[in-house]
N, CA, C and O atoms as a Tripos MOL2 file, in Angstrom:
@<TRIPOS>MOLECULE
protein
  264   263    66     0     0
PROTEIN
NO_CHARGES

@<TRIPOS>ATOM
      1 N          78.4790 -125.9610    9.9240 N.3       1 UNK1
      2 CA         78.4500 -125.3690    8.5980 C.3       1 UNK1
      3 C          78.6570 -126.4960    7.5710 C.2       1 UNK1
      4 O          79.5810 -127.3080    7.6320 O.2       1 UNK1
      5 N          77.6000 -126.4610    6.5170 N.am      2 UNK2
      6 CA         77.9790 -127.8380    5.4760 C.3       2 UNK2
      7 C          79.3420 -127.4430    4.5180 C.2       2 UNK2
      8 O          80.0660 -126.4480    4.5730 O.2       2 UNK2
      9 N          79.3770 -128.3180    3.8560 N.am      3 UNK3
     10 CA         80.6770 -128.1790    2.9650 C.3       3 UNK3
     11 C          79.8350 -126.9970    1.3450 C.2       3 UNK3
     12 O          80.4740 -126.8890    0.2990 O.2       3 UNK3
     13 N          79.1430 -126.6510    1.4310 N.am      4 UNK4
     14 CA         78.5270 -125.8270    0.4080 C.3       4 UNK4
     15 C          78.8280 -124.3600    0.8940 C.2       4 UNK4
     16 O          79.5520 -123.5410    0.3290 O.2       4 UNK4
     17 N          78.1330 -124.2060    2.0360 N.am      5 UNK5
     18 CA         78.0420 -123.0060    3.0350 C.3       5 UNK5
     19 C          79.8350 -122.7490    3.3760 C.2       5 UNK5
     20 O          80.1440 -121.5610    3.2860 O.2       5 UNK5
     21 N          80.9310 -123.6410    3.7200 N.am      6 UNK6
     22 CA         81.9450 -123.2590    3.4730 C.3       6 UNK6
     23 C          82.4280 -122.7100    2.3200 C.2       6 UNK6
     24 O          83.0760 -121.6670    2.4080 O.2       6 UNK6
     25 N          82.2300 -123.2280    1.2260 N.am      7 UNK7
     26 CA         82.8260 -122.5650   -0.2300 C.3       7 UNK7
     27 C          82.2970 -120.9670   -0.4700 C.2       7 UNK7
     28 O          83.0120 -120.0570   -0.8880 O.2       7 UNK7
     29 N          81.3410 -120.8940   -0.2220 N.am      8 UNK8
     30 CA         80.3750 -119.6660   -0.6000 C.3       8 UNK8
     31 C          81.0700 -118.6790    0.2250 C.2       8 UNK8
     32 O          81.5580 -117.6680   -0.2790 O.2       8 UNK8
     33 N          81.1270 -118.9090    1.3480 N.am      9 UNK9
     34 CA         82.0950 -118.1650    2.4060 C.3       9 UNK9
     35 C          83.1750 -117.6500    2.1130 C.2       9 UNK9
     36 O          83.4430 -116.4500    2.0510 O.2       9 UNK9
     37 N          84.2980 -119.1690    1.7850 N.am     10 UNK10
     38 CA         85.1920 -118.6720    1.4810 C.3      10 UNK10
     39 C          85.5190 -117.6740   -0.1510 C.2      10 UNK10
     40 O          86.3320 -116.8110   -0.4830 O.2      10 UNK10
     41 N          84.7530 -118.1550   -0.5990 N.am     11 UNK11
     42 CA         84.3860 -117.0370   -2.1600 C.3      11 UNK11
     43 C          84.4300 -115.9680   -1.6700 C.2      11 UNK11
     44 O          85.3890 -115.2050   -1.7910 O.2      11 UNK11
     45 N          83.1120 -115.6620   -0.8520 N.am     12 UNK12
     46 CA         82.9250 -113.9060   -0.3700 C.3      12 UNK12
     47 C          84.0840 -113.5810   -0.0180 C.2      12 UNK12
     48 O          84.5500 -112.5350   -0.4680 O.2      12 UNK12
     49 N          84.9210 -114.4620    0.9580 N.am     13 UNK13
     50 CA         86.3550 -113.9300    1.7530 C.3      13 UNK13
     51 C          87.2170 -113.6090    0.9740 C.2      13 UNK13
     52 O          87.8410 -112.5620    1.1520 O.2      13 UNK13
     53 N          87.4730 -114.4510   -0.1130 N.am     14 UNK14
     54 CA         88.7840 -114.4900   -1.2080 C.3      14 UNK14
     55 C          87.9320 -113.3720   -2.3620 C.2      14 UNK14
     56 O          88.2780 -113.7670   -3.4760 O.2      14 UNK14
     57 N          87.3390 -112.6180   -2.4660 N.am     15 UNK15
     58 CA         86.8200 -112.0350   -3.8900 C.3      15 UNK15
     59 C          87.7330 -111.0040   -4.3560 C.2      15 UNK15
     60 O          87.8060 -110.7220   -5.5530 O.2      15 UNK15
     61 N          88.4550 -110.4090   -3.4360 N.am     16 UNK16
     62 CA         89.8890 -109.7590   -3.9380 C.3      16 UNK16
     63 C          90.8030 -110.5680   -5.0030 C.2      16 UNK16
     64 O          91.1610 -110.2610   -6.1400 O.2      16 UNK16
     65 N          91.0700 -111.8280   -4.1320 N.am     17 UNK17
     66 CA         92.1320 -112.3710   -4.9610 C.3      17 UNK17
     67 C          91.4990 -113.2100   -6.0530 C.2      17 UNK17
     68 O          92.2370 -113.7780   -6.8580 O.2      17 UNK17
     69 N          90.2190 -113.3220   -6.1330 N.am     18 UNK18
     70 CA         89.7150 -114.0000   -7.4150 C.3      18 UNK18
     71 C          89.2660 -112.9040   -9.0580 C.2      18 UNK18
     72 O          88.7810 -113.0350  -10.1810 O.2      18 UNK18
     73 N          89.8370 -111.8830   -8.1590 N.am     19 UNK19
     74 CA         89.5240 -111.1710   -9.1070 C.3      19 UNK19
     75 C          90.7690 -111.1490  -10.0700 C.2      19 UNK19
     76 O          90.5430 -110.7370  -11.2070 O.2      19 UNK19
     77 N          91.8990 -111.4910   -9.8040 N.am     20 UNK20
     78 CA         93.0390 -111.3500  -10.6290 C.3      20 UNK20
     79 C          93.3320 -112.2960  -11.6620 C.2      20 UNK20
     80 O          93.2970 -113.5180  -11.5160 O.2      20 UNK20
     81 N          93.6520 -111.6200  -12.8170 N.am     21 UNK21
     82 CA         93.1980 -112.5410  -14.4520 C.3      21 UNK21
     83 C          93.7110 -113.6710  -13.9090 C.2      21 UNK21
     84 O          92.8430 -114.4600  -13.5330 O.2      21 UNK21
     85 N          94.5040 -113.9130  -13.7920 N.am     22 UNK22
     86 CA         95.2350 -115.0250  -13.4980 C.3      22 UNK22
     87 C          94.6840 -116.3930  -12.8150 C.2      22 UNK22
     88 O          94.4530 -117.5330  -13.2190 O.2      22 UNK22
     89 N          94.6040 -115.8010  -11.7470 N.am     23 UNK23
     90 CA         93.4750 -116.7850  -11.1660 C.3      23 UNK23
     91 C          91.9930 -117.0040  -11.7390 C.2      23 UNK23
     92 O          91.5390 -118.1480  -11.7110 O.2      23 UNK23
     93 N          91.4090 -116.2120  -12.1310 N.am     24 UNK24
     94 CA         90.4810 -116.3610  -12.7910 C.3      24 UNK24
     95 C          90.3970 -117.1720  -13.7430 C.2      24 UNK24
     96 O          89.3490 -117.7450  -14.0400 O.2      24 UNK24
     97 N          91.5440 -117.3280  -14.3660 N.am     25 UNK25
     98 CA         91.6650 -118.0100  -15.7530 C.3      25 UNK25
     99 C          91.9150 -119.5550  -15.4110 C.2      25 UNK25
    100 O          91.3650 -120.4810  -16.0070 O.2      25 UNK25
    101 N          93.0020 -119.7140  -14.1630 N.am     26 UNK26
    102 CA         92.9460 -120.8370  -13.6170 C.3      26 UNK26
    103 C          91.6800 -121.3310  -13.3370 C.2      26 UNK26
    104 O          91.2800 -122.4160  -13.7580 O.2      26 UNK26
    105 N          90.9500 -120.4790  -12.5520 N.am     27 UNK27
    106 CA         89.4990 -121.4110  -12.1320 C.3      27 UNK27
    107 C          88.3780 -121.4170  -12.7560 C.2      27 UNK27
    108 O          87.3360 -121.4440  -12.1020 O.2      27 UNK27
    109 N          88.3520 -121.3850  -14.5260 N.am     28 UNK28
    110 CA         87.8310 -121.0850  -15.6530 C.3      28 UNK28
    111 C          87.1330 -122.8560  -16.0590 C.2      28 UNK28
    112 O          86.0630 -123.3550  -16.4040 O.2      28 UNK28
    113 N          88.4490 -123.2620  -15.7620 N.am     29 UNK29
    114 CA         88.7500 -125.0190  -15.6390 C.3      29 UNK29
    115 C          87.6120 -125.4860  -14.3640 C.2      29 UNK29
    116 O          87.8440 -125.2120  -13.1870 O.2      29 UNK29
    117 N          86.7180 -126.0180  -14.6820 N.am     30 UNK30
    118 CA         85.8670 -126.9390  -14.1110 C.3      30 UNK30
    119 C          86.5290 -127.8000  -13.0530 C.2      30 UNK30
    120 O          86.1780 -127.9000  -11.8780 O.2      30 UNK30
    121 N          87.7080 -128.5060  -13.7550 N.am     31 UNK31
    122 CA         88.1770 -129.6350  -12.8370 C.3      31 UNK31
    123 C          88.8540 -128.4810  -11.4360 C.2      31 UNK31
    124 O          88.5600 -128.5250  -10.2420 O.2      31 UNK31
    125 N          89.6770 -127.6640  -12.0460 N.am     32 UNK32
    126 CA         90.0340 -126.7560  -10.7840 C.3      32 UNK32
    127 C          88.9440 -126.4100   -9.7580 C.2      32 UNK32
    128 O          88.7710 -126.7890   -8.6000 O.2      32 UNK32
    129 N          88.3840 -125.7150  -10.4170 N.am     33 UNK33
    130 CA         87.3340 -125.0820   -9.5700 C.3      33 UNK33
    131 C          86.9600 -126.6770   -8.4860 C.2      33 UNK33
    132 O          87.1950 -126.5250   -7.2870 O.2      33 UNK33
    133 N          86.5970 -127.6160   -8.7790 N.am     34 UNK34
    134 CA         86.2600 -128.9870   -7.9140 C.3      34 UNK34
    135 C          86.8980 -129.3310   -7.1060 C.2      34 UNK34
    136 O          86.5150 -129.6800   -5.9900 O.2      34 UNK34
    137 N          88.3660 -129.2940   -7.6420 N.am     35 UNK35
    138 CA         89.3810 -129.5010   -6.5780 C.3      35 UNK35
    139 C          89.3860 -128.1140   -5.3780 C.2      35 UNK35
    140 O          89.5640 -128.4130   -4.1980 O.2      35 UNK35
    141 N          89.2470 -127.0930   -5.6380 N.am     36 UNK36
    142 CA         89.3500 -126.0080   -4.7310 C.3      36 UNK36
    143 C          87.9460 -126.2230   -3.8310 C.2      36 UNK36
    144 O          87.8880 -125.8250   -2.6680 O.2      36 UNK36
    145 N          87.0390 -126.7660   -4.3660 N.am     37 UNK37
    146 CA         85.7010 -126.7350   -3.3060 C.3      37 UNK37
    147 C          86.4650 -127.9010   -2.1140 C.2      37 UNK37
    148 O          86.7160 -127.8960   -0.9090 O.2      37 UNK37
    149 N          86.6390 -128.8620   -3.2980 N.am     38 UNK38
    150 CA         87.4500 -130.0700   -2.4160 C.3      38 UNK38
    151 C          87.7940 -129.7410   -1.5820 C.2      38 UNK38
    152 O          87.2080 -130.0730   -0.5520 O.2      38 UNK38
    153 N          89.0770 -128.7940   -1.5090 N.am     39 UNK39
    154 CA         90.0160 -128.5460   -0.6280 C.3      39 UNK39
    155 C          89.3100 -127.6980    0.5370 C.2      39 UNK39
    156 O          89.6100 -127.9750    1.6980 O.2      39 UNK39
    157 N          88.4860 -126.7910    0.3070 N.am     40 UNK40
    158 CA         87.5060 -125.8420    1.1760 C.3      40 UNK40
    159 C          86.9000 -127.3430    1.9850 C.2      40 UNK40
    160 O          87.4460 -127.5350    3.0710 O.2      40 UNK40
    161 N          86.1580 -128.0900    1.6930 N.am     41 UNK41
    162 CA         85.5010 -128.7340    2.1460 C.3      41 UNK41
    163 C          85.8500 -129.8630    2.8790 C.2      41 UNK41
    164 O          85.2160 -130.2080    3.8770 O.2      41 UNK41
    165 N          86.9080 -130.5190    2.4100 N.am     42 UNK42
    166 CA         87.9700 -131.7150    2.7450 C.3      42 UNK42
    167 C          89.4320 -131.3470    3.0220 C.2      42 UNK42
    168 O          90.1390 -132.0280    2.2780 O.2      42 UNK42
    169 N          90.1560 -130.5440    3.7940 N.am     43 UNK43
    170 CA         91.3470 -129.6030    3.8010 C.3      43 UNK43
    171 C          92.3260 -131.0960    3.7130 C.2      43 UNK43
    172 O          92.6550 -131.3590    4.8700 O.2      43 UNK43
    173 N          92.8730 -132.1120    2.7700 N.am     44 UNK44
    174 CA         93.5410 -132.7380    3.2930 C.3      44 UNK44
    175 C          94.3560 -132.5020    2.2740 C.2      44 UNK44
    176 O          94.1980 -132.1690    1.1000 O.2      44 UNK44
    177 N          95.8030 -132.8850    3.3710 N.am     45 UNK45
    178 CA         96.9470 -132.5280    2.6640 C.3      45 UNK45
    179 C          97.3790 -133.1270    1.2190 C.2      45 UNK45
    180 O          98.4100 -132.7690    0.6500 O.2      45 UNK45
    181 N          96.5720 -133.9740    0.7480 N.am     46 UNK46
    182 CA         96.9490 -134.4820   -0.5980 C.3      46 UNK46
    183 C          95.7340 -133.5020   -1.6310 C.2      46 UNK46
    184 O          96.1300 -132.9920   -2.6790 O.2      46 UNK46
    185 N          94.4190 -133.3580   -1.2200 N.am     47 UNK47
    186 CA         94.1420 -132.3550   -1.5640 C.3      47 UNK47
    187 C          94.9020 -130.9410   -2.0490 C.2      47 UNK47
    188 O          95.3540 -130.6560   -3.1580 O.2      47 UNK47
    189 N          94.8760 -130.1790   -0.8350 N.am     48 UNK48
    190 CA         96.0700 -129.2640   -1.2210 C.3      48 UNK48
    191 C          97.1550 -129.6000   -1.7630 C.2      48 UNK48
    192 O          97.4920 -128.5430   -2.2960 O.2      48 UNK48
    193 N          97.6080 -130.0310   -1.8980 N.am     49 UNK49
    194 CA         99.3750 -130.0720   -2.6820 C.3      49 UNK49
    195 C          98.5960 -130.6270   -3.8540 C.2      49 UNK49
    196 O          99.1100 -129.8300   -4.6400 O.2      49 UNK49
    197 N          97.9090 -131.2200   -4.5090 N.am     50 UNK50
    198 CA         96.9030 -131.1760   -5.9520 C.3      50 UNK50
    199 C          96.8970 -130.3220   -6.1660 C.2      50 UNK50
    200 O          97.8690 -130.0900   -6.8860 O.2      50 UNK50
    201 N          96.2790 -129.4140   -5.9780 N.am     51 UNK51
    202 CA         95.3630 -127.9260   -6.4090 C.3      51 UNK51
    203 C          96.5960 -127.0380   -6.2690 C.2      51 UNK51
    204 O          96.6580 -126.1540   -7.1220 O.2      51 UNK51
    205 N          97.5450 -127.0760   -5.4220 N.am     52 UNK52
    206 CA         98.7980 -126.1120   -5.2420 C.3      52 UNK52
    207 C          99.3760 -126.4440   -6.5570 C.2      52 UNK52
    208 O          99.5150 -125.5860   -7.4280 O.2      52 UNK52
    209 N          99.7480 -127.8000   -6.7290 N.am     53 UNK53
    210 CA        100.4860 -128.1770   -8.0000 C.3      53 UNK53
    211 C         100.3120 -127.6680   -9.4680 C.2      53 UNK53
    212 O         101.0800 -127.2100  -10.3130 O.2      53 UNK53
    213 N          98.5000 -128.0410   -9.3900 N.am     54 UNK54
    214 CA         98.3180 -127.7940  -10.5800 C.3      54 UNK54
    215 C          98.3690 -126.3360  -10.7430 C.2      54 UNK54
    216 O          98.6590 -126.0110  -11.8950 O.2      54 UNK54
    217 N          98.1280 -125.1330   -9.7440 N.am     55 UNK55
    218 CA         98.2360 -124.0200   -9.8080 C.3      55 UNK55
    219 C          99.2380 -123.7500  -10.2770 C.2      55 UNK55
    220 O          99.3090 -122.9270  -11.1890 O.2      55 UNK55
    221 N         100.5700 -124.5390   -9.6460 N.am     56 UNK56
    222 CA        102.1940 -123.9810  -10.1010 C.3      56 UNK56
    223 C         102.5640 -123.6810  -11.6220 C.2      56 UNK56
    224 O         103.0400 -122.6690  -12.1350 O.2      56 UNK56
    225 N         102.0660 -125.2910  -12.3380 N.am     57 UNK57
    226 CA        101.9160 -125.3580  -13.6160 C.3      57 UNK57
    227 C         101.0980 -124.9460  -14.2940 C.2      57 UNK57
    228 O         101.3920 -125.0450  -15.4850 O.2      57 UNK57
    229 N          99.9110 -124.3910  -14.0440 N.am     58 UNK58
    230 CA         99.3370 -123.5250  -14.8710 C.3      58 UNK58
    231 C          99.6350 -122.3460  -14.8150 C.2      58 UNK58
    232 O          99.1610 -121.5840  -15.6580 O.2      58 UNK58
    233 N         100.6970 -121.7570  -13.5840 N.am     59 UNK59
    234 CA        101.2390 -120.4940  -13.4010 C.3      59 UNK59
    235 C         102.8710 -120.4640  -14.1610 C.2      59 UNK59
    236 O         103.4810 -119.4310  -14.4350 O.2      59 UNK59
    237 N         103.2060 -121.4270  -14.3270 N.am     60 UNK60
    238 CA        104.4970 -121.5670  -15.5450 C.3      60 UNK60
    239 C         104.3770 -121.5780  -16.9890 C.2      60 UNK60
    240 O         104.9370 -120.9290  -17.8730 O.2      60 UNK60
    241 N         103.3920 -122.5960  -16.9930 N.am     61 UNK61
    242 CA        102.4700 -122.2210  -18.6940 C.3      61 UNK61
    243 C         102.5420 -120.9930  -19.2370 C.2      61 UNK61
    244 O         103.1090 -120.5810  -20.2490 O.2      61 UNK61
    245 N         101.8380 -120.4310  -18.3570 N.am     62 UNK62
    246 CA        101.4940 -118.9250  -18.5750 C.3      62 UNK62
    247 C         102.1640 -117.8680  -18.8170 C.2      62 UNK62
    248 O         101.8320 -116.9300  -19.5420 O.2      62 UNK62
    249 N         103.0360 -117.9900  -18.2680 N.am     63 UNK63
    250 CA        104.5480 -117.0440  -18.1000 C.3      63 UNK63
    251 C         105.4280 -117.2570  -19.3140 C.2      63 UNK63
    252 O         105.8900 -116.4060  -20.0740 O.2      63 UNK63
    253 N         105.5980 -118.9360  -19.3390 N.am     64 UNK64
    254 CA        106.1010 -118.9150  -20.4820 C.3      64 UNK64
    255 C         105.3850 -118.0780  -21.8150 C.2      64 UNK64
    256 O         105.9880 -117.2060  -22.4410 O.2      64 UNK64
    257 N         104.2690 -118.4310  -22.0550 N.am     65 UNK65
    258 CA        103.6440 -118.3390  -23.0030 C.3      65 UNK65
    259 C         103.5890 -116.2900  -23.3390 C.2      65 UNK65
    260 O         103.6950 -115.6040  -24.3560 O.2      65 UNK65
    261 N         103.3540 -115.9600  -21.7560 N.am     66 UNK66
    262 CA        103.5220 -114.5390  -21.9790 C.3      66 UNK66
    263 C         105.1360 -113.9010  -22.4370 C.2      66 UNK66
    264 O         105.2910 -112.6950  -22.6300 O.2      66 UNK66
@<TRIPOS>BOND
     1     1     2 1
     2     2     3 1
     3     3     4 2
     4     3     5 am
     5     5     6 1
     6     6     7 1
     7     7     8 2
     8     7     9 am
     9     9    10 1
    10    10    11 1
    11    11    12 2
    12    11    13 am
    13    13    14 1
    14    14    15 1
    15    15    16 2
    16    15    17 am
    17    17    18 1
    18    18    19 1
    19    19    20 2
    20    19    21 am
    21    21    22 1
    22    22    23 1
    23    23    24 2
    24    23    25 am
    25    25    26 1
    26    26    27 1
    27    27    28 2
    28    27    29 am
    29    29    30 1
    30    30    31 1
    31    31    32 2
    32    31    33 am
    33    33    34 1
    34    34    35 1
    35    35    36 2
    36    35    37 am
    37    37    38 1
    38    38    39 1
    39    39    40 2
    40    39    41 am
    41    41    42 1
    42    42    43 1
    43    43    44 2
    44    43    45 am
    45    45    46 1
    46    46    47 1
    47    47    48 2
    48    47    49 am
    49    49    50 1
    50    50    51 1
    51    51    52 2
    52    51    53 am
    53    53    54 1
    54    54    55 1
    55    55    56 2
    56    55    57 am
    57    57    58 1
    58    58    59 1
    59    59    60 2
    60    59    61 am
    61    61    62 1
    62    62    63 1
    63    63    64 2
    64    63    65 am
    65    65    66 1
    66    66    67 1
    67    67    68 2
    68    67    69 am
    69    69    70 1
    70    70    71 1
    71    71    72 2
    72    71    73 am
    73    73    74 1
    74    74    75 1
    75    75    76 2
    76    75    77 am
    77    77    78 1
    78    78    79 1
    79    79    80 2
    80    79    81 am
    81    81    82 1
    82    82    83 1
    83    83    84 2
    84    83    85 am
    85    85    86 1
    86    86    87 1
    87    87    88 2
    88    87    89 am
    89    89    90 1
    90    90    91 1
    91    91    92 2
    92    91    93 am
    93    93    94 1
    94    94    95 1
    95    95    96 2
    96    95    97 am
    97    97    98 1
    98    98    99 1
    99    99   100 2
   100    99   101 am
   101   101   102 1
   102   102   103 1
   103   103   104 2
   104   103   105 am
   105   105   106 1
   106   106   107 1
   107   107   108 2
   108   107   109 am
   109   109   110 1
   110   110   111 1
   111   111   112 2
   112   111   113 am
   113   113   114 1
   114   114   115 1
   115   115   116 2
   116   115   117 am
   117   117   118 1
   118   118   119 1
   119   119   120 2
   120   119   121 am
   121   121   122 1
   122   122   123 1
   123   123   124 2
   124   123   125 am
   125   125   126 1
   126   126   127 1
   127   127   128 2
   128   127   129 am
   129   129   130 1
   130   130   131 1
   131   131   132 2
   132   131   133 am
   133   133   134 1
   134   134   135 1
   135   135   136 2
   136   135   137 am
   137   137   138 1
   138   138   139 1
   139   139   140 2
   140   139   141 am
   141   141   142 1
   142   142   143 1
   143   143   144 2
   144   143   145 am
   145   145   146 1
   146   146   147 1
   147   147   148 2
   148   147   149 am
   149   149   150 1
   150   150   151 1
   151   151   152 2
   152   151   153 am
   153   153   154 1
   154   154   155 1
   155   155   156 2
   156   155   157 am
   157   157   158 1
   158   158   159 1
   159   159   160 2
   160   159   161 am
   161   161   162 1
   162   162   163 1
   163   163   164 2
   164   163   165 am
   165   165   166 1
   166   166   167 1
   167   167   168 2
   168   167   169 am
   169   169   170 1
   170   170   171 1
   171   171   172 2
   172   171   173 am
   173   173   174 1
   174   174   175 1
   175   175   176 2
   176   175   177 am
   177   177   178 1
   178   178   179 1
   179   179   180 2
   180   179   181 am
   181   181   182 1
   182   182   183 1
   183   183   184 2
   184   183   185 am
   185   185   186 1
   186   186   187 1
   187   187   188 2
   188   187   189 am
   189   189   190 1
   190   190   191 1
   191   191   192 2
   192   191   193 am
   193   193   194 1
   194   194   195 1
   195   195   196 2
   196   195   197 am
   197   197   198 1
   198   198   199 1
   199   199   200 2
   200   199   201 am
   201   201   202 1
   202   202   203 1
   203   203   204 2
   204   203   205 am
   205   205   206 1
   206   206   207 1
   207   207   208 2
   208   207   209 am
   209   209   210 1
   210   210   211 1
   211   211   212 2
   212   211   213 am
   213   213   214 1
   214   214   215 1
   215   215   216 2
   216   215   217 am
   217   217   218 1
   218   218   219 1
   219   219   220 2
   220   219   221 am
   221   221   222 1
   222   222   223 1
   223   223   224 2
   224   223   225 am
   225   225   226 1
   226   226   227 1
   227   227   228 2
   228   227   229 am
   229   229   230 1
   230   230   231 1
   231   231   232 2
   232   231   233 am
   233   233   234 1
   234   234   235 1
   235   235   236 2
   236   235   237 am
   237   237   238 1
   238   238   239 1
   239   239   240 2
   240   239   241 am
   241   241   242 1
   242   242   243 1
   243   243   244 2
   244   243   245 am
   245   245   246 1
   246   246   247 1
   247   247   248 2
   248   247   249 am
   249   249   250 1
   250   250   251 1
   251   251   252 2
   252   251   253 am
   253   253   254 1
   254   254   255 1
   255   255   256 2
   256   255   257 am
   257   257   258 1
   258   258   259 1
   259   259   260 2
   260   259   261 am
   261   261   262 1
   262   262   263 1
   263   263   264 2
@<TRIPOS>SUBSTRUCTURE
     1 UNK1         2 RESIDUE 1 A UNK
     2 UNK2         6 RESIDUE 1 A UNK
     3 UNK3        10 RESIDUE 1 A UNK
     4 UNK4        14 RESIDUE 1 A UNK
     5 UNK5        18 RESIDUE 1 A UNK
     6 UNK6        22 RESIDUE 1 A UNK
     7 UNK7        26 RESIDUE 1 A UNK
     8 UNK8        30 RESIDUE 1 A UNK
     9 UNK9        34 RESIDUE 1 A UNK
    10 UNK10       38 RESIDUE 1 A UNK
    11 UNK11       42 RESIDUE 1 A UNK
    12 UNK12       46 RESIDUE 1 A UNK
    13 UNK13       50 RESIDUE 1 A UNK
    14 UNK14       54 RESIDUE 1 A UNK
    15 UNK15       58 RESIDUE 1 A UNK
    16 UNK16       62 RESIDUE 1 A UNK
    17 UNK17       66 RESIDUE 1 A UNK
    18 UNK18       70 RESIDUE 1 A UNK
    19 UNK19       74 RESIDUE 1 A UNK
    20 UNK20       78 RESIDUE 1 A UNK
    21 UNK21       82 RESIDUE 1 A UNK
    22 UNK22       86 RESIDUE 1 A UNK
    23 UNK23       90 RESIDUE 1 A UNK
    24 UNK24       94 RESIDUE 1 A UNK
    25 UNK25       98 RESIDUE 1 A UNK
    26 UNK26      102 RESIDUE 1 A UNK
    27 UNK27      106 RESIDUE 1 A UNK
    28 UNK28      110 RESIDUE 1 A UNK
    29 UNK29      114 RESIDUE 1 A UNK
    30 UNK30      118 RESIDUE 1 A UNK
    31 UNK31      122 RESIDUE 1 A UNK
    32 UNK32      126 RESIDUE 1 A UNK
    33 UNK33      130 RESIDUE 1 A UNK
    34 UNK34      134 RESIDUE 1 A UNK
    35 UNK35      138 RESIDUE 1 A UNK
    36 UNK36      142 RESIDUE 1 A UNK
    37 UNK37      146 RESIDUE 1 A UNK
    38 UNK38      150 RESIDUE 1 A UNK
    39 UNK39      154 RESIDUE 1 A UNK
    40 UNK40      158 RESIDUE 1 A UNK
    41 UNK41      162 RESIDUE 1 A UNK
    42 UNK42      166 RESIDUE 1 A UNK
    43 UNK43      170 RESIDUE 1 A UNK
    44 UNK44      174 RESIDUE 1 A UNK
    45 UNK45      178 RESIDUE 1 A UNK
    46 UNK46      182 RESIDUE 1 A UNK
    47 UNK47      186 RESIDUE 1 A UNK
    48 UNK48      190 RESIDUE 1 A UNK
    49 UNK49      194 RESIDUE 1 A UNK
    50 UNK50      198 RESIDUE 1 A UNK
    51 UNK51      202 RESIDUE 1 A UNK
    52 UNK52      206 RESIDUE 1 A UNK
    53 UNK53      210 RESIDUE 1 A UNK
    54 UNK54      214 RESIDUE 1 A UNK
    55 UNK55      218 RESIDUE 1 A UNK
    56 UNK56      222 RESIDUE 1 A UNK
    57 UNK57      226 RESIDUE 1 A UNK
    58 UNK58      230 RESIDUE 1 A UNK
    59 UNK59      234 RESIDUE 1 A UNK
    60 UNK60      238 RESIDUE 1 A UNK
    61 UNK61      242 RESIDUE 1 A UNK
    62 UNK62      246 RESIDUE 1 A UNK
    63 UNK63      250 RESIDUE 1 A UNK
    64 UNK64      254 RESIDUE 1 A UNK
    65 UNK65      258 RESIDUE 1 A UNK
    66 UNK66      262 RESIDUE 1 A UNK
């Protein structure tokens, strides 16, 4: 399976949880969205803990702000 055909996959799989504003809004961001193919495509642990990170803080932003 190429690294394209993984993302698409995992999209169809995750479409529950992409549906929630939240996340949505996170992966609104271009650079996110890249890093998450990244991570689909390249699972490495500095990968993930990137994309986890920046999730954290864009999930504190938010909260605050709400």
């Amino acid at each position: 399976m190429n690294p394209k055909q993984k993302v698409e996959l995992y999209f169809r799989k995750s479409q529950k949880a992409f549906s929630h504003p939240i996340i949505k809004e996170f992966f609104k961001n271009e650079k996110n969205k890249q890093l998450l193919e990244e991570v689909i495509a390249n699972p490495t642990n500095e990968n993930t803990c990137l994309l986890d990170n920046r999730f954290k803080s864009y999930y504190q932003r938010a909260r605050i702000v709400k």
